[in-house]
C-alpha positions as CSV (number, residue, x, y, z in Angstrom):
1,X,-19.3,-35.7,-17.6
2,X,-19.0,-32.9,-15.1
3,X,-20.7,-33.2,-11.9
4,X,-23.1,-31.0,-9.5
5,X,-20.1,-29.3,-8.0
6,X,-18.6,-28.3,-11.3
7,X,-21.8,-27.2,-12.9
8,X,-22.5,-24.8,-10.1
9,X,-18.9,-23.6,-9.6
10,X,-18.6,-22.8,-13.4
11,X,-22.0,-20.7,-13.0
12,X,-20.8,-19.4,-10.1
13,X,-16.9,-18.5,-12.0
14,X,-19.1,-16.9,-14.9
15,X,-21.0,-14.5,-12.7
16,X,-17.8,-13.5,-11.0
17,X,-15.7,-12.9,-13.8
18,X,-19.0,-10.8,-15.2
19,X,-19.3,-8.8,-12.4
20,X,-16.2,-8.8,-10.2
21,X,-13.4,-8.9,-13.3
22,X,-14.9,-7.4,-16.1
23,X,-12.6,-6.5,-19.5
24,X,-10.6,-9.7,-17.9
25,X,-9.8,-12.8,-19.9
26,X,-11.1,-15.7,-17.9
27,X,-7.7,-17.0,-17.1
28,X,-7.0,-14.3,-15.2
29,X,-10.5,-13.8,-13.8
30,X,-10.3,-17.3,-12.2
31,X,-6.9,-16.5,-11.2
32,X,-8.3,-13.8,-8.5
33,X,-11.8,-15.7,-8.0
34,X,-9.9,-19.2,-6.9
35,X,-7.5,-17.1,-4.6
36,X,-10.2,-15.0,-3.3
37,X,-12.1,-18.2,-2.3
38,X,-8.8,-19.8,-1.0
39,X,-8.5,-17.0,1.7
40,X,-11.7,-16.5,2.1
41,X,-11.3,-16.6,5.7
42,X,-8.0,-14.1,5.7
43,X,-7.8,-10.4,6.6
44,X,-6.6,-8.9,3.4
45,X,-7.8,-6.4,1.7
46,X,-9.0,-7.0,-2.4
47,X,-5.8,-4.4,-3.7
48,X,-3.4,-6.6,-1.4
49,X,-4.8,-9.9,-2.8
50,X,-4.2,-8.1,-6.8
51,X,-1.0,-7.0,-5.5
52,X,0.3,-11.0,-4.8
53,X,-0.3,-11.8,-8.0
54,X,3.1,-12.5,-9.9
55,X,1.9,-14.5,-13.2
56,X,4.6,-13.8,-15.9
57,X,7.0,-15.6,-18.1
58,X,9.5,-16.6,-15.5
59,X,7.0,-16.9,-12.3
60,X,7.8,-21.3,-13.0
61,X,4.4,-22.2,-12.3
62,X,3.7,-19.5,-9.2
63,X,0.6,-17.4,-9.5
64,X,0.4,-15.5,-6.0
65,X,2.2,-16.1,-3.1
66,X,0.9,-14.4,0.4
67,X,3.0,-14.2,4.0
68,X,1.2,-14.0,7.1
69,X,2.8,-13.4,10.3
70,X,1.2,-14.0,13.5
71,X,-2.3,-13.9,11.7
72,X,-1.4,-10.8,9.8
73,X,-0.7,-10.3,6.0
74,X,3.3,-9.4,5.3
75,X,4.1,-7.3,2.3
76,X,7.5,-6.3,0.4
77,X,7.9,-3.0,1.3
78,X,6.9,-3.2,5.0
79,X,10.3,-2.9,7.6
80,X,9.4,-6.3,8.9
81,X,11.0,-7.1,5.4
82,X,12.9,-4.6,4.2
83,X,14.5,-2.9,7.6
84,X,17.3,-5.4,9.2
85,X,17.3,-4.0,12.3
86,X,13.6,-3.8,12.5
87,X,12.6,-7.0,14.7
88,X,9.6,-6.2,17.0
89,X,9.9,-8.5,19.7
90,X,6.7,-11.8,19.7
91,X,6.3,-14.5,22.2
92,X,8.1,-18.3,21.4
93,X,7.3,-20.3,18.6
94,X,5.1,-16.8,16.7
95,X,3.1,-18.4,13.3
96,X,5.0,-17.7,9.8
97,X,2.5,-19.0,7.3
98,X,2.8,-19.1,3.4
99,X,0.3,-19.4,0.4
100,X,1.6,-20.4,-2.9
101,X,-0.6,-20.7,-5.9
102,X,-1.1,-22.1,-9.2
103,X,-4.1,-21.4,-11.1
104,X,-5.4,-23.4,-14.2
105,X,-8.8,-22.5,-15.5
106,X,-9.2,-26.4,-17.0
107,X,-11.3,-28.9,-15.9
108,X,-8.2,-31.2,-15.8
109,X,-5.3,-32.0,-13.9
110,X,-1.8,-31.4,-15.1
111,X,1.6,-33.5,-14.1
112,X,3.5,-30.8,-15.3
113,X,2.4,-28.1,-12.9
114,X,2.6,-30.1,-10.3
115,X,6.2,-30.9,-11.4
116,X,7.1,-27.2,-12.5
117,X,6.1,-26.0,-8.3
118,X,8.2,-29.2,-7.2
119,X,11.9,-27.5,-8.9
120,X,10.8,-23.6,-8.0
121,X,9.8,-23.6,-4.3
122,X,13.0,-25.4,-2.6
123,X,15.1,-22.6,-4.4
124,X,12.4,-20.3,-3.6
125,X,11.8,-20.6,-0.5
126,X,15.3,-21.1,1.7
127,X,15.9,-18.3,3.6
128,X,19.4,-17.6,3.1
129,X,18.9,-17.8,-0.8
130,X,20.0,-13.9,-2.4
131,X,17.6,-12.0,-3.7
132,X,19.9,-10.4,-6.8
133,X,20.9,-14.5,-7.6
134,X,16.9,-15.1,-7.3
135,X,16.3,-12.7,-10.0
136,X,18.8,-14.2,-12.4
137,X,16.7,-17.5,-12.5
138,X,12.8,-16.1,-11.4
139,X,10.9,-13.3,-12.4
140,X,10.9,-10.1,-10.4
141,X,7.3,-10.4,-9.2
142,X,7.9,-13.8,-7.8
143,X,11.4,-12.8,-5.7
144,X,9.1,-10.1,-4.7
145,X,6.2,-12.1,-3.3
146,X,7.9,-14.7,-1.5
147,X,11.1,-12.4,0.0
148,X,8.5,-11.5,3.2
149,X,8.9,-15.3,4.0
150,X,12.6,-15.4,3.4
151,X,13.1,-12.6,5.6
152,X,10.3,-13.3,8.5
153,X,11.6,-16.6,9.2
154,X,15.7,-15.6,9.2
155,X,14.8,-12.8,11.6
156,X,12.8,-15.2,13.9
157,X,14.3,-18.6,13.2
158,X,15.4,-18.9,16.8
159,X,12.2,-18.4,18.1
160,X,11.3,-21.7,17.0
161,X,8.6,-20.1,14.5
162,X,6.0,-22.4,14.0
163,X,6.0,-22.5,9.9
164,X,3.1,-23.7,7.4
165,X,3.7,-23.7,3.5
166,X,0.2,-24.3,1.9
167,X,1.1,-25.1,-1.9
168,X,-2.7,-24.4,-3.6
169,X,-3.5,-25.9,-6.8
170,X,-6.6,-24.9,-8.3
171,X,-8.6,-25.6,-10.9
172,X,-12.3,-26.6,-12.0
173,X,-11.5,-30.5,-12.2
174,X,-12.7,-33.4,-9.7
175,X,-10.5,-33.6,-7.4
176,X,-12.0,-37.6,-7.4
177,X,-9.6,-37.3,-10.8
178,X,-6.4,-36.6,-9.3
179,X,-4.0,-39.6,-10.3
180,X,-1.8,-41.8,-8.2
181,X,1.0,-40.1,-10.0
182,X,0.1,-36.8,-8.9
183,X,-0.6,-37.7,-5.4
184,X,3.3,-39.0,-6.0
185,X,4.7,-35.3,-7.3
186,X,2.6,-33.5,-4.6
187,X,4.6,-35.6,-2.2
188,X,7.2,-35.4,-3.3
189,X,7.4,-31.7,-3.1
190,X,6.3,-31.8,0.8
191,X,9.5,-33.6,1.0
192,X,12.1,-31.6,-1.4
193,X,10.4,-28.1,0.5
194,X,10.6,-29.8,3.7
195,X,13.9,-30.1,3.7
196,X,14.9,-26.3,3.6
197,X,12.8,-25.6,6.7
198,X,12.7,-25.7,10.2
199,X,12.2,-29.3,11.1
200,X,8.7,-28.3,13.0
201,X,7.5,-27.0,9.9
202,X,4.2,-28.1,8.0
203,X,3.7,-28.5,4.3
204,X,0.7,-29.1,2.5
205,X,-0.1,-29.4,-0.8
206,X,-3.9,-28.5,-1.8
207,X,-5.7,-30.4,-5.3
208,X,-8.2,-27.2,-4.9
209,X,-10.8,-28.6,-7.4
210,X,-14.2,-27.5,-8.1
211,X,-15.5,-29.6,-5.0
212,X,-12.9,-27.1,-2.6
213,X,-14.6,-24.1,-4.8
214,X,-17.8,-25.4,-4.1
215,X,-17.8,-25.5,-0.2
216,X,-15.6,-22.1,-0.1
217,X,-18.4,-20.5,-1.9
218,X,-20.4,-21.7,0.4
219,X,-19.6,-21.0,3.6
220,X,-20.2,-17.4,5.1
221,X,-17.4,-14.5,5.2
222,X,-18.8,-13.0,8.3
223,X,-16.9,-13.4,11.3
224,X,-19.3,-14.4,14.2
225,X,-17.8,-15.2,17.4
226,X,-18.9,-16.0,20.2
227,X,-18.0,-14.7,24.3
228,X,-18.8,-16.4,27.5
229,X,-19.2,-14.1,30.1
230,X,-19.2,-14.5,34.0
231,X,-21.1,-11.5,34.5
232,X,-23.5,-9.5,31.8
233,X,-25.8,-6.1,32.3
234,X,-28.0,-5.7,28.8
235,X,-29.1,-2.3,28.1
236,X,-30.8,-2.0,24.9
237,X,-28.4,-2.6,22.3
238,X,-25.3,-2.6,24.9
239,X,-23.7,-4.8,26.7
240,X,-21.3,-4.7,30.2
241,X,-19.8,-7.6,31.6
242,X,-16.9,-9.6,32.7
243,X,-14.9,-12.4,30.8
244,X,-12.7,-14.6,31.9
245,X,-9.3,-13.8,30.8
246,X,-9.5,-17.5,29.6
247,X,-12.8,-17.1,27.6
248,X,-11.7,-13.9,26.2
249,X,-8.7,-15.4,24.9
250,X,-10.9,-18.2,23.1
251,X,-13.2,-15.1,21.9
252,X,-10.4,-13.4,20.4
253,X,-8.0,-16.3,18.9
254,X,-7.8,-19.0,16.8
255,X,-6.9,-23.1,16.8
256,X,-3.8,-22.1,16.9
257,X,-3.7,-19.2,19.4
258,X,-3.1,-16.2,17.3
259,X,-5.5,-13.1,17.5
260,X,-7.9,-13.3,15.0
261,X,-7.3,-10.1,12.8
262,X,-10.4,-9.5,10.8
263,X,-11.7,-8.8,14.4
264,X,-9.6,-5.2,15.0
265,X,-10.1,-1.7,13.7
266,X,-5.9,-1.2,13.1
267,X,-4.0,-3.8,11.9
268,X,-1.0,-5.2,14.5
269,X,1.8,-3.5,12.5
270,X,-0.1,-0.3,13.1
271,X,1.3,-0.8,17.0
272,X,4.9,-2.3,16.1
273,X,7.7,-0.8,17.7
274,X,5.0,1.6,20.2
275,X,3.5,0.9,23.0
276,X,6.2,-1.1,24.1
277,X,6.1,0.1,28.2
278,X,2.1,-0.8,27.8
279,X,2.6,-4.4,26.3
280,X,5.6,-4.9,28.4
281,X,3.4,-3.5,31.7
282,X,0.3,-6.2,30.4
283,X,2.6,-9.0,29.9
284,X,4.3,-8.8,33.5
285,X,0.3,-8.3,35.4
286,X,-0.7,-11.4,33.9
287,X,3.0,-13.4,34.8
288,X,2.6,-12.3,38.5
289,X,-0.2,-14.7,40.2
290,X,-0.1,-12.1,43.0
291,X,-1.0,-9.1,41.0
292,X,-4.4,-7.3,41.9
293,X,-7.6,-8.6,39.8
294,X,-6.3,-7.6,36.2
295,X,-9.8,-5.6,35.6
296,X,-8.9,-3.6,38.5
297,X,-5.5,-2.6,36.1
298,X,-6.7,-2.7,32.9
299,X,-9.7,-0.3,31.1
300,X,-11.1,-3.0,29.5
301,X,-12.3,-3.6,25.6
302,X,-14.4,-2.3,23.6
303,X,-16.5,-3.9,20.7
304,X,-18.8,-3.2,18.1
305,X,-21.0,-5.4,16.6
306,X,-23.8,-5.4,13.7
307,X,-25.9,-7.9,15.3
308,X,-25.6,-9.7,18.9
309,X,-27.9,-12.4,19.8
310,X,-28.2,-14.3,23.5
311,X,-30.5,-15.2,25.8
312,X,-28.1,-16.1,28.6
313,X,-24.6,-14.8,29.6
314,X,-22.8,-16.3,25.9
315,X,-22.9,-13.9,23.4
316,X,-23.1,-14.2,19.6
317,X,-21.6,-11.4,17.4
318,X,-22.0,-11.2,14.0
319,X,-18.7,-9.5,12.5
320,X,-17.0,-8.0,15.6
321,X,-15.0,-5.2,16.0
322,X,-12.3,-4.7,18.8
323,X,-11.9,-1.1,18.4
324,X,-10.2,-0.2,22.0
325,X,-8.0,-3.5,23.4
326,X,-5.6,-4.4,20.0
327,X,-2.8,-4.1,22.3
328,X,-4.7,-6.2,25.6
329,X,-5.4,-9.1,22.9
330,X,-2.1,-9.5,21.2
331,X,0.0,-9.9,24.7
332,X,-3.2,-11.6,26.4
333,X,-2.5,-13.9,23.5
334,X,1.5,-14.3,23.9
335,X,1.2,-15.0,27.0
336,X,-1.7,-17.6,26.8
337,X,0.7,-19.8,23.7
338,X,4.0,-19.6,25.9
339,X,1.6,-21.4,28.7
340,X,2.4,-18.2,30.9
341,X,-1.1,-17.9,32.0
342,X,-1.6,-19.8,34.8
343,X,-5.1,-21.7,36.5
344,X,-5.0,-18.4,38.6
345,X,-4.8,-15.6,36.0
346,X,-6.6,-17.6,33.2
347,X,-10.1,-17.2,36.1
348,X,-9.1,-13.4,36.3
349,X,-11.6,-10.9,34.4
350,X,-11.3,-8.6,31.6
351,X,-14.1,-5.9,31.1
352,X,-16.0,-6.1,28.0
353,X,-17.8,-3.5,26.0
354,X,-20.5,-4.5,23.2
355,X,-22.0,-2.0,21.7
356,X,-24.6,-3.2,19.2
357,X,-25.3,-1.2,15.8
358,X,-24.5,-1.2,11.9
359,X,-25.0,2.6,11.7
360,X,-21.3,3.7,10.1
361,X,-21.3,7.3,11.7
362,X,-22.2,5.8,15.6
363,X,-19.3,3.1,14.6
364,X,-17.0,6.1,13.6
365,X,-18.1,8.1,16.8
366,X,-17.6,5.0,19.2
367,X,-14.0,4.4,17.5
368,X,-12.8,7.8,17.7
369,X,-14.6,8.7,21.3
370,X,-12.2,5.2,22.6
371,X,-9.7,6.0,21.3
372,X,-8.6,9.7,21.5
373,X,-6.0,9.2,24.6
374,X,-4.0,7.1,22.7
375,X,-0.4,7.9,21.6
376,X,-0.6,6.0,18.1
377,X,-2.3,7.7,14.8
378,X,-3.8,4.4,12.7
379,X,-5.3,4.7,9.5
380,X,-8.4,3.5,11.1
381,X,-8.2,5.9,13.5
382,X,-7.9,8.5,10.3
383,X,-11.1,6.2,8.8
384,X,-13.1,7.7,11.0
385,X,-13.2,11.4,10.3
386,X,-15.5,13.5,8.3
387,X,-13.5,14.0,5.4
388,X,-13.0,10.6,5.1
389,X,-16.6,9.9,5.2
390,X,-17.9,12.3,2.6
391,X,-15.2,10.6,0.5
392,X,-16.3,7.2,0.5
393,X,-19.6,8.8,-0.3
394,X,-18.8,11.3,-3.5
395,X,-16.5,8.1,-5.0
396,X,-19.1,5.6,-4.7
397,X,-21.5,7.8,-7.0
398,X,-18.6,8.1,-9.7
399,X,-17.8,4.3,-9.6
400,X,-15.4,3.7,-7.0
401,X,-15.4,1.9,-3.7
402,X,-13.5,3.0,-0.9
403,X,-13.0,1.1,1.9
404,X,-12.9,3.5,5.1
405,X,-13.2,0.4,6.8
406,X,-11.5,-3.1,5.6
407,X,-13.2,-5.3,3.0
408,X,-16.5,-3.7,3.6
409,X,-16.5,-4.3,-0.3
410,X,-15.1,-7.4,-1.1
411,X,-18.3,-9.7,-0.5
412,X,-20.8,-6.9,-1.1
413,X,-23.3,-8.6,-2.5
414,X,-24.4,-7.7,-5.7
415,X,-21.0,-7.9,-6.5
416,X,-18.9,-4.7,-7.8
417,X,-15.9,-5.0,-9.8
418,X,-12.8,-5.4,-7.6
419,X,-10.4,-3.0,-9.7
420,X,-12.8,-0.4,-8.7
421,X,-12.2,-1.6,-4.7
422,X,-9.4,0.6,-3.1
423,X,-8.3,1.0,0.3
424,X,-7.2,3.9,2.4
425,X,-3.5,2.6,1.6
426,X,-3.9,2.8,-2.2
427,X,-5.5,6.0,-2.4
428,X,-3.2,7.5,0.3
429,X,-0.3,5.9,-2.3
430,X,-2.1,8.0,-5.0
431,X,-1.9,11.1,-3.5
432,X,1.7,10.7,-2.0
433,X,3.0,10.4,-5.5
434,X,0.7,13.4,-6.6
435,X,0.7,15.3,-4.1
436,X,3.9,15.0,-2.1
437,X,5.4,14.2,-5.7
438,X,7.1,11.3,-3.5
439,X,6.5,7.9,-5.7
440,X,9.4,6.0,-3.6
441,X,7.4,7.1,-0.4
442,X,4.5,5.6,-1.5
443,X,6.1,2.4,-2.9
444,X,8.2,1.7,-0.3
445,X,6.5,3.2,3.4
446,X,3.1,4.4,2.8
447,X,2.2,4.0,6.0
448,X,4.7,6.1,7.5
449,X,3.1,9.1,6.0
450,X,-0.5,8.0,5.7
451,X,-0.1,7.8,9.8
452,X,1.5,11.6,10.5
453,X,-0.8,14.3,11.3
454,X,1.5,17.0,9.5
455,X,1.2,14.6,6.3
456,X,-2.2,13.3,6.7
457,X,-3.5,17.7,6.6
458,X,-1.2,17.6,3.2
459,X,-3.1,14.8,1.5
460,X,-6.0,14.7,3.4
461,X,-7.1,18.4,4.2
462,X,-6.6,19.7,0.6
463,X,-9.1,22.0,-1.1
464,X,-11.8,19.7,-3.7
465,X,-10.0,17.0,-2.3
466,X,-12.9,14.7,-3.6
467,X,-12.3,16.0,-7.2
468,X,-8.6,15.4,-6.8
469,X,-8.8,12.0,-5.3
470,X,-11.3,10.5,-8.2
471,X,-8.8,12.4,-11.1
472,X,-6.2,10.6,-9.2
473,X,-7.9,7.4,-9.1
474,X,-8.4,7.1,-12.7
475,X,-5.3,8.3,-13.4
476,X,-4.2,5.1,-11.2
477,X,-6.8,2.8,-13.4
478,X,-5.4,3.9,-17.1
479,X,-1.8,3.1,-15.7
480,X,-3.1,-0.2,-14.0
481,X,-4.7,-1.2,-17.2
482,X,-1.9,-0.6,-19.4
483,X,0.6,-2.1,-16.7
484,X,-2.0,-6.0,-17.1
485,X,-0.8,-5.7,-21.3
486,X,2.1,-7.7,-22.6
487,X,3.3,-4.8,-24.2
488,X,4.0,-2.9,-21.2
489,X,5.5,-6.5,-19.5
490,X,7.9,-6.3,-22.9
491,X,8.6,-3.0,-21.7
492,X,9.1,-3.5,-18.1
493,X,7.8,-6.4,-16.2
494,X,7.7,-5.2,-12.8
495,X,4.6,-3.2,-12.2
496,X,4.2,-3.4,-8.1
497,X,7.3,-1.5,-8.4
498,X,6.3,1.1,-11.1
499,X,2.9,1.8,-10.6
500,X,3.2,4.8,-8.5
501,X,6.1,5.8,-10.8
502,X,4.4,5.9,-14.2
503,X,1.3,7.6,-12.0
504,X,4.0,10.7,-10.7
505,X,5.4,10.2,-14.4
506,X,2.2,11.0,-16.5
507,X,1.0,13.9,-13.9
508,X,5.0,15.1,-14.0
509,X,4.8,15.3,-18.2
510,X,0.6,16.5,-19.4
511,X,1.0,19.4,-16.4
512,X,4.8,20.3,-17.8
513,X,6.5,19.5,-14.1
514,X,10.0,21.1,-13.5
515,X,12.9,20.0,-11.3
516,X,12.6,22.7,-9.6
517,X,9.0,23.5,-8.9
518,X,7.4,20.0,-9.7
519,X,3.7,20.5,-10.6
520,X,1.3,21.1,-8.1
521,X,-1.4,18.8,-8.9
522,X,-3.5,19.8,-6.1
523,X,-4.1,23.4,-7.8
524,X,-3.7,22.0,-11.8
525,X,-4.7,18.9,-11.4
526,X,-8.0,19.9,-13.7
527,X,-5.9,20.8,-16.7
528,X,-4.5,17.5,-16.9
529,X,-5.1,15.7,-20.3
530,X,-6.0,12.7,-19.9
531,X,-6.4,11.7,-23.5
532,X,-3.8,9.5,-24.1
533,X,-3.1,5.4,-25.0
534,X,-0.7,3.2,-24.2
535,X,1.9,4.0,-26.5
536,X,2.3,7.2,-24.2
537,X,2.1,5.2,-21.3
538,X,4.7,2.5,-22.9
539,X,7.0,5.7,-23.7
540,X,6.8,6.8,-20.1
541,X,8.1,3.6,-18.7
542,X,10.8,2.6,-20.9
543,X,12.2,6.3,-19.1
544,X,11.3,4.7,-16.1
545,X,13.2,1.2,-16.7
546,X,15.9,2.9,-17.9
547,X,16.8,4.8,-15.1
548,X,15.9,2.0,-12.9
549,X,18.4,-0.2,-14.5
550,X,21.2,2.2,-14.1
551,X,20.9,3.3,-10.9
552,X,20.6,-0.7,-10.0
553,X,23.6,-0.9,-11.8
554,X,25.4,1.6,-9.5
555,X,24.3,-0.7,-6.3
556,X,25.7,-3.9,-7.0
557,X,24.2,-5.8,-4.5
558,X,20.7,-4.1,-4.9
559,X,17.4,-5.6,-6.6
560,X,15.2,-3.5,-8.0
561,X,12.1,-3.2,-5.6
562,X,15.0,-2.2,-3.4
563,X,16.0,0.9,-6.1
564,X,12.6,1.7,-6.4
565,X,12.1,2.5,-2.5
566,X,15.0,4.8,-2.5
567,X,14.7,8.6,-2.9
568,X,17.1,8.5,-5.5
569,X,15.4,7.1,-7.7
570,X,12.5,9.8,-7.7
571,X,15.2,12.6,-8.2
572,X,16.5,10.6,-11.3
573,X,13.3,10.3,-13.0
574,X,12.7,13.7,-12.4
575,X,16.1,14.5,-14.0
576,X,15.4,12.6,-17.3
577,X,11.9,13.4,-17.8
578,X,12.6,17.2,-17.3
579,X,15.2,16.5,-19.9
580,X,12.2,14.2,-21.7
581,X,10.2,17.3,-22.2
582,X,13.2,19.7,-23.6
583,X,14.1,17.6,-25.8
């Protein structure tokens, strides 16, 4: 008999997988709606969360795995991971935390997938385990997905990183049904994972039932925090006052002392490896008990708010926005976790900004207007200008959602469907591998070129960019489609790595591309013929694999994601499907 929990958490599952996953079996709808719900309370974005996916015939009984370093989601592809000698410096003891999945869509328990995660994740998860010898035993997708953990913690292992595997389970059973034998297994696999980490490492293994489903539906998205002030001037709907340096802190972290991302306008890896005099500067200010005031040194934070409520000096604010004071936070944090903020500095003050309003053009206004002296270009700095704003609005009237500014969709409410949800990152990958004909750009650093003015004018600043962006947008949707069939995983079973390939592949062949001149999508990209299937598609990609395979071939030690973010492999495709066409 099923109970209250289950009968509202199926109705709630059905609606989703109606309106959110549409053309989705219901497997794979409730493998996105149970991780959705699991990091509910995470910053990442709804393309990131399809991108952890890794459900195939050798994933051994892992569904999606997700990295998060220091409060912020880790990807393959980012230099954290991929660059050796990339190792931006963090205080003692920084977070490393892990999700691992396993989805069912039963209203039962099973032993063996409780077993099946028990022999994968030891092997998966020890650090000095080889990615190439991975391969040979696990699917591509699931090397992938869990090599930002691998990496993150043999970089910072002797900083004593404080480590926390959550193994997730889920399902629509009781979790009142879980059986003494299965509390066993779970155990058991604390212990055998355990054992390959850091001895101050956490495990915890999660029976994420329908009464987990329930509460997580439950509970609100919205970030509302709340400030303490020691000093306040109210203005309408602004605000001017002084925080402690101690309250801030508790305004801008979490239980465990990390910055609370969902609250900033650019991501922390927007600031890696720049700024380092500023943070360095911060960091000493608040080490010195004789230093000056710090609000005499420092210009303060600025926050946007959509509502802010408080009849005294404690502020509420419903989903905050630090859009000036990213960098202020994160070594104001540090410093507070080492215990470097002492009794004296911890009473020092911090000005604070609040500007109250959930008008997107003032937010954009307030965002660019506090931030035009700096030295870093952010793709939320990009967010906020006029092209990018007529953007969001011409794609939402022909079906797709945008997100100038992070997850503005993914709680929407009524619900949209999340394959039509695509960040600034995705799009920007879009057009790299349309418009800078560079697929191994976009695969591998996105970011690099997203966050260049001389690039950004290229993609950005094109004539009917609008009308390019939507052709390249659906172009993205027929390949994505074709990439979820079993066909095209019979063909190639790696599609995080190929996507942007077989998008550059299709534009390079229907507009008759040349080694030599490529094909100029932003001036053709109205003659291209879009009607074709996925035989076409399935053609395309077996060029693809092909010359993925050789080239991996040529690098012994190399996996594939790694061939696929070299340069070379975009010349070689280019090679054989200009010899595709002759032929």
């Amino acid at each position: 008999m099923s109970s209250f929990e289950q009968d509202v958490v199926s109705a709630n599952f059905a609606e989703a997988s109606r309106a959110s996953y549409p053309g989705q079996s219901l497997d794979e709808a409730f493998a996105r709606y149970a991780t959705d719900l699991r990091l509910k309370h995470h910053d990442i974005e709804v393309d990131a969360l399809e991108r952890g996916l890794t459900d195939d015939d050798q994933d051994r009984g892992i569904d999606a795995a997700f990295t998060f370093f220091q409060g912020a989601l880790v990807e393959p592809g980012d230099d954290l991971v991929d660059e050796p000698e990339h190792v931006p410096p963090v205080a003692s003891s920084p977070s490393l935390e892990l999700f691992v999945f396993q989805h069912k869509n039963k209203t039962r328990w099973e032993q063996t997938a409780v077993e099946r995660l028990g022999s994968a994740l030891p092997k998966l998860l020890d650090y000095q385990a080889n990615d190439v010898s991975l391969s040979e035993v696990f699917g591509n997708r699931v090397v992938e997905q869990t090599r930002p953990f691998r990496r993150v913690l043999s970089k910072y292992r002797s900083h004593y990183p404080a480590v926390l595997v959550h193994v997730v389970y889920a399902t629509q059973a009781l979790e009142s049904n879980v059986t003494p034998v299965q509390e066993d297994l779970a155990q058991g696999l604390r212990e055998s994972v355990l054992a390959i980490l850091p001895r101050s490492a956490s495990v915890d293994f999660q029976f994420c039932g329908a009464e987990s489903l329930y509460r997580l539906e439950a509970e609100d998205p919205v970030l509302v925090r709340e400030l303490a002030f020691s000093e306040l001037i109210r203005s309408d709907s602004s605000y001017l006052g002084l925080a402690t340096l101690r309250d801030y802190v508790a305004f801008a972290t979490d239980s465990n002392g990390r910055p609370v991302e969902a609250l900033f306008a650019a991501n922390v890896r927007d600031f890696e490896g720049q700024g380092k005099n500023v943070n360095a500067a911060i960091s000493r200010t608040l080490r010195d008990p004789g230093a000056p005031n710090f609000w005499w040194l420092n210009n303060g934070i600025t926050i946007i708010a959509d509502r802010v409520d408080g009849p005294q000096r404690t502020l509420s604010m419903r989903r905050p926005y630090v859009v000036n004071g990213l960098q202020t936070t994160h070594v104001l944090a540090s410093v507070a976790v080492e215990g470097s903020l002492s009794e004296i500095r911890g009473n020092d003050y911090v000005l604070v900004r609040i500007v109250e309003t959930g008008d997107d053009s003032v937010r954009d206004r307030i965002i660019e207007s506090t931030n035009n002296q700096t030295a870093v270009n952010t793709l939320s700095l990009f967010a906020t200008r006029d092209e990018q704003r007529d953007l969001e609005r011409y794609l939402r009237t022909v079906g797709w959602f945008y997100e100038r500014r992070k997850n503005a969709y993914r709680w929407v409410t009524p619900r949209v469907p999340k394959a039509r949800v695509v960040s600034i990152r995705t799009l920007g990958q879009v057009l790299i591998s349309l418009l800078l004909e560079q697929p191994h750009t976009a695969r591998a650093r996105p970011g690099n070129a997203l966050t260049k003015e001389e690039s950004y004018q290229a993609l950005y600043l094109v004539e009917d960019l609008a009308y390019v962006a939507k052709c390249g947008l659906d172009l993205l949707a027929k390949v994505n489609a074709y990439l979820g069939t079993s066909a095209a995983r019979e063909v190639f079973n790696s599609p995080n790595n190929v996507r942007y390939y077989l998008v550059f592949a299709v534009a390079f062949d229907r507009l008759g591309g040349s080694a030599k001149s490529g094909f100029d999508f932003a001036h053709r990209f109205r003659t291209l013929d879009d009607s074709f299937g996925d035989d076409y598609l399935g053609g395309l990609l077996s060029v693809i694999a092909d010359v993925a395979r050789k080239l991996q071939s040529e690098r012994d030690e190399d996996t594939l994601d790694r061939v696929f973010r070299s340069s070379d492999m975009t010349r070689r495709l280019v090679a054989a499907l200009a010899v595709r066409s002759e032929s």
